[in-house]
N, C-alpha and C positions, 0 to 999 in steps of 0.2 A: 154684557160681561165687563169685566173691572180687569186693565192692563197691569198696570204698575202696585194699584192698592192693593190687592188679593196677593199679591206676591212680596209687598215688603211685609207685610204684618204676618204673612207665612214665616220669612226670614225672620220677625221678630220669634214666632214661638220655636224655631228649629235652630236658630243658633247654636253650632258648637256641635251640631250630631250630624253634619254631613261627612262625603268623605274627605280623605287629607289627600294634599297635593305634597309630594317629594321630589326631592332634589332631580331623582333621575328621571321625573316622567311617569312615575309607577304608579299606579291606581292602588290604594291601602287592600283594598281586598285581593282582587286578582292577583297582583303580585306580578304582571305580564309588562314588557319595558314597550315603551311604545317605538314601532319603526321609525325612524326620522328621514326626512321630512314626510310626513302623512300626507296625502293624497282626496281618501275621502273622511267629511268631518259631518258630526251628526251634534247640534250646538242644543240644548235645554233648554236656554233662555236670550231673551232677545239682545242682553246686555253683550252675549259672547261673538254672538252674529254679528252684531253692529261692529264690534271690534275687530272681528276678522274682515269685512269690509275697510276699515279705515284701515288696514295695512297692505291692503290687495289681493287677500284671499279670498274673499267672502266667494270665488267660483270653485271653491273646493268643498262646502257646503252642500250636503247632499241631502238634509235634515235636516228640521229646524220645529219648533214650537210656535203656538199659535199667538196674534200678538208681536210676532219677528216681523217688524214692517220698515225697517231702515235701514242701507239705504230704497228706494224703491225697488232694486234689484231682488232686494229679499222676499219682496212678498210673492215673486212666483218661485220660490222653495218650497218644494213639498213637507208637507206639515206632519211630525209623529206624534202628537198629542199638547196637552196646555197644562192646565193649573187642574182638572178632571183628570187627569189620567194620559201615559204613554201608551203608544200602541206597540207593544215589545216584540208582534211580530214583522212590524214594516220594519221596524227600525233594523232587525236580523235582514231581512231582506234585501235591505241599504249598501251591507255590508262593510262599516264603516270602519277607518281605521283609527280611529279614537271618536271618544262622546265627550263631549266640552258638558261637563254637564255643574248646576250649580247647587251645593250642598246645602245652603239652607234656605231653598226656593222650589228644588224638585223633592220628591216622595222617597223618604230612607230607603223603605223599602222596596222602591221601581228598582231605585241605583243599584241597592245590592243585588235584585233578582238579574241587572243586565250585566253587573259585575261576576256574578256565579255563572253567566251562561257564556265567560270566557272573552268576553267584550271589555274593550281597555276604556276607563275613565280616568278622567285629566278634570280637577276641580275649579271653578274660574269663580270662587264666592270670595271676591274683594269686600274688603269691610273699611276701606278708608280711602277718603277720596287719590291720598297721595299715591292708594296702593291699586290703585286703575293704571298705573304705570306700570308697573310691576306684572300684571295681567297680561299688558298688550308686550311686555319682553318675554313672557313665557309662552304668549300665542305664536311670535316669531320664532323662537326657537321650534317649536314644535312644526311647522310649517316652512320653516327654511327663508324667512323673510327677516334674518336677523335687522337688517340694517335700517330696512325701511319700519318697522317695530322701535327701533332706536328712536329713528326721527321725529314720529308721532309721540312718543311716550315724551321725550324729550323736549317737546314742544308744549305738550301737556302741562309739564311738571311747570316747566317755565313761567306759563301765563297762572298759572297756581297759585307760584311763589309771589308774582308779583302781586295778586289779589292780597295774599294773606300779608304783604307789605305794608300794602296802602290803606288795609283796613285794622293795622294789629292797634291802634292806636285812636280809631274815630269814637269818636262819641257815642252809647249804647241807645239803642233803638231799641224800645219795647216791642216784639213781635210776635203777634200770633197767625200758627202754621195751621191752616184749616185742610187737613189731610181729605176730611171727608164729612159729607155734608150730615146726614142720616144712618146710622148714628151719628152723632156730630164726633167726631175724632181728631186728635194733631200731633204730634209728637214731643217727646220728651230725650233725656241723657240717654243714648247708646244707639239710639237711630240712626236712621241714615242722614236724613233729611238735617237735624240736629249739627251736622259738623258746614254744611253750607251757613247756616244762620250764627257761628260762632266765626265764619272767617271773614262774615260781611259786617260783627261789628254786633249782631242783634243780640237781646237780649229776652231770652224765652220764658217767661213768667210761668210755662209749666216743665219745666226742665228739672226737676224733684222726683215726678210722679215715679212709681216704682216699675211702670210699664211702660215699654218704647213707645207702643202708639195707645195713647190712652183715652178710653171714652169719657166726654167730659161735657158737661152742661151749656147752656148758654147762659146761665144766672153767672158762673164762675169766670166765663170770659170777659160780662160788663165789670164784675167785681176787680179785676186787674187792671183794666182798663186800659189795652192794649195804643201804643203809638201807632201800628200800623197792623192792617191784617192781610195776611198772603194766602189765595189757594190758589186751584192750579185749574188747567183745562182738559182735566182726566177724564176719558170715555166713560161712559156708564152713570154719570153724577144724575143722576133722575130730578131730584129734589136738591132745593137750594133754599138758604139764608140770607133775608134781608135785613142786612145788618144798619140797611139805612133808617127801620123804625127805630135803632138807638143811638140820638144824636148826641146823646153826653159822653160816647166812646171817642174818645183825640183822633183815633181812628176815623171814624167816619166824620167827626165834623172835618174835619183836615184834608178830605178826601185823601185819605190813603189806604185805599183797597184792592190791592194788584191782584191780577187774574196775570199765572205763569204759566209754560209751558212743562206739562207735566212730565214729559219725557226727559227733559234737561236736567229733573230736579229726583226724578226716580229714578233713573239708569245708573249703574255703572260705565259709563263708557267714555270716551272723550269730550264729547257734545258736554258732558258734567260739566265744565268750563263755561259753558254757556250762561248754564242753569246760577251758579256763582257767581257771574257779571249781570246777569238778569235782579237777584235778589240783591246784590250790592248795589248795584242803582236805584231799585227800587228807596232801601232804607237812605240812600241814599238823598234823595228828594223828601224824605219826612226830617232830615237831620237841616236842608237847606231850608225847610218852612221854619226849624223851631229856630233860625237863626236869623232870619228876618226881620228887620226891626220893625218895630209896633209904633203903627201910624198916631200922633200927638192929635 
């Protein structure tokens, strides 16, 4: 099975129809306020769990979706279903006092069936990297960890800003984002993926296409002729491209082929940071090759 890819390309076709998160906690449908501070949390997706771990909740977690594997703690959380389906009756069983659930990664219609059967949902579907701060102040409130939710989000934004500092200005790096091998896949404008490679500087030669993650040839990627090519270490890649039979790509003669950590660069969570300093150095080494002077 596929972690991270089945779930952003979900979030690409479901954008925009999950539920809304409000000001007071209120799940759009239910209409039920959630008790503060919650006690037990039942999370949808791994992004939410991860988050409530990095502010010291992650023992309130009584659910979680399949795939939830960080920090290690997480993996012995009982599982209520994945990207197939929730199991709506453990989850009742759980008896949770809210579901972190994410709007455009779970099933419209699970949410609605668990929102009608009287169950409070709390939506945690960030769409920008700055707004994974914003997530981790709303998990704290919810959970009664305001302060320590400060810290982390506030640390987050921090090392962010300083990324988007130091790279608002570097020199543009042709980059191609190899989402996925078979179909050959990568992303374009409104992705996720999309706002890391715009704060490191890159520049995406499929950033037009009219679909976030869009399937796309290998004829079209020598035609562009990428400076550097980035995939990741996402579980499930069966089949791979060797992009070394084509040596007239800058890319490959240049040796610039970074293999990422896919979690870093798919997640919503804090570790995002990582994933940002990981691809900013990468482009970052293809910018100090084309500056090198050429030996006489």
């Amino acid at each position: 099975m596929i972690k991270s890819f089945i779930s952003l390309v979900k979030a690409s076709a479901l954008a925009g129809v999950g539920l809304m998160l409000v000001t007071a906690h209120v799940a759009a449908e239910s209409q039920q306020v959630v008790k503060q501070p919650v006690k037990r949390i039942i999370t949808l997706s791994p992004h939410s769990a991860e988050m409530l771990f990095a502010i010291g909740q992650g023992d309130k977690i009584v659910g979680t979706t399949r795939f939830t594997d960080y920090p290690e703690a997480a993996k012995s959380i009982p599982v209520v279903g994945g990207y197939n389906g929730l199991n709506i009756e453990q989850i009742i069983q759980l008896e949770p006092d809210v579901i972190i659930s994410w709007g455009s990664g779970n099933s419209v219609r699970e949410l609605n069936q668990l929102s009608s059967l009287g169950l409070t949902l709390v939506d945690s579907d960030t769409k920008t990297l700055a707004g994974i701060a914003d997530t981790i102040i709303m998990l704290g409130e919810l959970t009664g960890a305001q302060e320590k939710a400060k810290q982390v989000a506030n640390d987050y934004l921090k090392q962010l800003q300083l990324a988007q500092a130091k790279y608002s200005d570097a020199p543009k790096v042709t980059v191609f984002y190899q989402l996925w091998p078979n179909p050959l896949r990568t992303v374009a404008k409104g992705s996720w993926v999309q706002q890391y490679i715009e704060v490191c500087g890159g520049e995406n030669p499929f950033y037009d296409n009219p679909a976030q993650y869009p399937v796309i040839s290998t004829e079209s990627v020598l035609s562009v002729a990428p400076q550097a090519i980035v995939m990741t270490d996402e579980v499930g890649q069966k089949q791979t491209i060797n992009w070394q039979q084509w040596r007239g790509i800058p890319a490959v003669a240049n040796e610039a082929i970074f293999t990422l950590n896919a979690d870093w660069l798919h997640r919503a969570t804090p570790r995002s940071i990582l994933g940002v300093n990981a691809l900013c150095d990468a482009l970052d080494q293809v910018r100090q090759q084309k500056l090198k002077p050429t030996s006489s």
